[in-house]
C-alpha positions as CSV (number, residue, x, y, z in Angstrom):
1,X,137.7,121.9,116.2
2,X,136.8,125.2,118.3
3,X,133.8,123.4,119.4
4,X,135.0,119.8,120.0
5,X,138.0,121.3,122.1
6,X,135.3,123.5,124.0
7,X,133.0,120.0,124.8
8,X,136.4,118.5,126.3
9,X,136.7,121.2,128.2
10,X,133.3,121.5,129.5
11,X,133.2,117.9,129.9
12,X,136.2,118.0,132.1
13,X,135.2,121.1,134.4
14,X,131.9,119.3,135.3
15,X,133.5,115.9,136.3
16,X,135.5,118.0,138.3
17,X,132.3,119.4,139.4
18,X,130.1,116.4,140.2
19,X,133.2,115.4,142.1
20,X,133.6,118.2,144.3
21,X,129.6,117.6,145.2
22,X,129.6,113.8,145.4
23,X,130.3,114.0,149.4
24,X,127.1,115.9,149.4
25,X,124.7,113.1,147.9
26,X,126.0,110.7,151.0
27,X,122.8,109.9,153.2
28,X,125.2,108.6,156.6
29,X,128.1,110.4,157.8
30,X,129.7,107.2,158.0
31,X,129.1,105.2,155.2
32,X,128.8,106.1,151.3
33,X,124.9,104.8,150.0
34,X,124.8,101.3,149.0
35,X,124.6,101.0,144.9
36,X,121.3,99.1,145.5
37,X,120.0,102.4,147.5
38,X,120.7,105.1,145.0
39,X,117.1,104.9,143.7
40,X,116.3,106.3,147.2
41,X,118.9,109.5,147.3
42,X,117.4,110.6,144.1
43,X,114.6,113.4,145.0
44,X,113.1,114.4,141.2
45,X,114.5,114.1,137.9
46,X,113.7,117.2,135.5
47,X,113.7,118.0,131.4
48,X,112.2,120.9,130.0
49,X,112.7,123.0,127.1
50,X,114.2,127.1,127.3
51,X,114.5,130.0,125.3
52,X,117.7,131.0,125.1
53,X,119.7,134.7,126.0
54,X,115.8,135.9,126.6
55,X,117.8,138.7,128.4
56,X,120.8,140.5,129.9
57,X,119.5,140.6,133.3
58,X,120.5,138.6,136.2
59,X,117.1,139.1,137.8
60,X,113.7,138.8,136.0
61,X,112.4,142.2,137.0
62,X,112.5,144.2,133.3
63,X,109.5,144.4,131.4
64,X,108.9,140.7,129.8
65,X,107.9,142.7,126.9
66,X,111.1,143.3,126.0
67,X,112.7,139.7,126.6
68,X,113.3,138.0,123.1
69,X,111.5,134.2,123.0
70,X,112.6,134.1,119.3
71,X,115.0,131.0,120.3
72,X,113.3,128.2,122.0
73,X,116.3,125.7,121.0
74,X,117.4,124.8,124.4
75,X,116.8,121.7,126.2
76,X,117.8,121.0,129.9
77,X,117.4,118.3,132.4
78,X,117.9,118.7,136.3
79,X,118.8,115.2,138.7
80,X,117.5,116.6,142.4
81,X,118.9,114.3,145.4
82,X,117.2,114.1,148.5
83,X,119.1,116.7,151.2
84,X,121.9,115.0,152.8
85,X,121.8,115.0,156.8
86,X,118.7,116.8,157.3
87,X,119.1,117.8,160.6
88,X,123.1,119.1,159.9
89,X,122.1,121.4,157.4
90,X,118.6,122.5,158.6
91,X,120.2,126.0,159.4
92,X,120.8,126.8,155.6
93,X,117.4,125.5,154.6
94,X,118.2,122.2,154.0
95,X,118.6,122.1,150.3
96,X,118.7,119.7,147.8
97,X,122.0,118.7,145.8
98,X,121.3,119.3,141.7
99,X,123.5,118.5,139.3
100,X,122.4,118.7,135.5
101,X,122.6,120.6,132.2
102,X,121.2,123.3,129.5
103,X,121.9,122.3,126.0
104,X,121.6,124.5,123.1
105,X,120.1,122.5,119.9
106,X,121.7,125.6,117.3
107,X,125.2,125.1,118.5
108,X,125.0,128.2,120.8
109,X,126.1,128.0,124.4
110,X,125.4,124.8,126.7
111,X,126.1,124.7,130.1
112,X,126.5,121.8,132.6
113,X,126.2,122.6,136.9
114,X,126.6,121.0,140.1
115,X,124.5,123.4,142.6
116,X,122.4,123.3,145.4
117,X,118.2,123.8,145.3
118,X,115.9,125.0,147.8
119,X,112.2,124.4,147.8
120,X,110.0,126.7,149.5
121,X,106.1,125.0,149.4
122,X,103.4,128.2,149.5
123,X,101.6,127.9,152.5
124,X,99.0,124.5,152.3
125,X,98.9,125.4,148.4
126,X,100.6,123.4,145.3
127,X,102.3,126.0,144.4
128,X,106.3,126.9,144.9
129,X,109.1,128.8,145.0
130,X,112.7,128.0,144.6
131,X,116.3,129.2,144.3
132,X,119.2,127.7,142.7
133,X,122.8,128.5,143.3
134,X,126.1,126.5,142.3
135,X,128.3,126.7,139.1
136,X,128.2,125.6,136.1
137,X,130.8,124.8,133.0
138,X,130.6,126.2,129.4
139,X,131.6,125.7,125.8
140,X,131.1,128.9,124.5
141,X,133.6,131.6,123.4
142,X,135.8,133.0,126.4
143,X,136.4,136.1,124.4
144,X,135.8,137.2,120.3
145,X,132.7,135.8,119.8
146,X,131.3,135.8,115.9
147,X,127.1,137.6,116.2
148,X,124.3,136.2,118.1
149,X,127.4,134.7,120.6
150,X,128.3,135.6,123.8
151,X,132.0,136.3,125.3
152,X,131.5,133.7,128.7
153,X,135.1,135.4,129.9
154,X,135.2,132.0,132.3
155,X,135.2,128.3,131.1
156,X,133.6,127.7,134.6
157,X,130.8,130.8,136.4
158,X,128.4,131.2,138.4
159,X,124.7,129.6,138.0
160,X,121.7,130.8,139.4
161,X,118.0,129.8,138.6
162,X,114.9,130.9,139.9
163,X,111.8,129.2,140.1
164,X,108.2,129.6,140.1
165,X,106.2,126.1,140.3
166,X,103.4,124.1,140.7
167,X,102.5,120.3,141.8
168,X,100.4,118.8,139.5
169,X,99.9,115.5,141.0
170,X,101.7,114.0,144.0
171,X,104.8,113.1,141.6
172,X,104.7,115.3,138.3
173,X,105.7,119.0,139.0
174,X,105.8,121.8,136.2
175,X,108.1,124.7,136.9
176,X,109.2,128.0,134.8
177,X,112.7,128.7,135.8
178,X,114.9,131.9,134.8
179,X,118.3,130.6,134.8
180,X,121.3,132.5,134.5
181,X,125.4,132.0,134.1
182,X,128.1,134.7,134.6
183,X,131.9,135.6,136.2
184,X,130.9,138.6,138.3
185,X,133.5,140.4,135.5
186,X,136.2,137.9,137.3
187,X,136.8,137.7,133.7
188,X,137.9,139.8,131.0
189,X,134.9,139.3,129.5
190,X,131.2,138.7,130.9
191,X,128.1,139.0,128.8
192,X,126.3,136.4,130.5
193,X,123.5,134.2,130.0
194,X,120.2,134.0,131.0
195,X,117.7,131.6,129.9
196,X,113.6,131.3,130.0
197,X,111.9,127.9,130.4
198,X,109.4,125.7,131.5
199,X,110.6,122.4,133.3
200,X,107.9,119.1,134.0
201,X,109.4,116.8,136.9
202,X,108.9,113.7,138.8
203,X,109.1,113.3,142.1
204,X,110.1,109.5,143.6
């Protein structure tokens, strides 16, 4: 029951989620897209698979040595739309709407997010960087986790990922991603999240 009731709840905060953002995946200020057209909003769809609470840190600067890849049970998947109004939102870097989830395959924590990508190409190389930032929706414990949990403090937090990646051919991309969920101790509780994985895309 703890977990069904937690899957409503998640289910519920990321509907309100993808609703907040749906303005955002309009291509005319004036007009929502066609249905026939949606094929063309959509940038890259993601999967990959993650090991989950490699770390406490919000940043992937400790020594890797010490992260712990003993649970490679997550799975995630990543829907990238094409950036809305270019030219309006050139002066943030014009980044890409993603909405999309991490799902834990031993019943840990899964998280679903609405956020916002951007892509930085390196130079004339296939090679990338990116950063992620939005929120994202939980089903885990809010406080009193049992072991190997974590206390989330906030049914809804805080989701950042960043990215090191690669184009492998003009429409399949590989990235490794450190992605990480947390309150900013809004919450009573905040042990945070951070998981370790490797994502393959294709581009339309």
């Amino acid at each position: 029951m703890h977990r069904l009731n937690h899957w409503v709840s998640l289910w519920t905060a990321v509907v309100l989620l993808a609703g907040a953002a749906a303005p955002a995946l309009a291509q005319d200020v004036y007009a929502p897209i066609p249905a026939s057209s949606w094929e063309s909003a959509l940038s890259e769809i993601r999967v990959g698979i993650n090991a989950h609470a490699v770390a406490p840190n919000f940043l992937p600067v400790a020594n890797p040595a010490t992260y712990d890849l003993s649970h490679i049970d997550d799975i995630s998947f990543d829907v990238l739309f094409n950036t809305p109004y270019p030219d309006v939102f050139r002066w943030i870097g014009s980044p890409r709407p993603n909405i999309g989830g991490t799902i834990s395959l031993e019943g840990r924590e899964s998280t679903l997010h609405a956020a916002l990508t951007w892509h930085a190409q390196l130079f004339s190389t296939p090679f990338y960087l990116e950063g992620t930032l939005g929120a994202a929706a939980n089903d885990g414990y809010l406080t009193d986790a049992p072991p190997t949990y974590h206390n989330m403090g906030c049914r809804v937090q805080f989701y950042e990922v960043f990215g090191a990646g690669v184009d492998i051919t003009k429409n399949l991309t590989a990235t490794l991603a450190w992605e990480h969920t947390s309150n900013a101790d809004l919450c009573s509780q905040n042990d945070g999240l951070t998981d370790l994985g490797v994502r393959i895309g294709y581009k339309f």
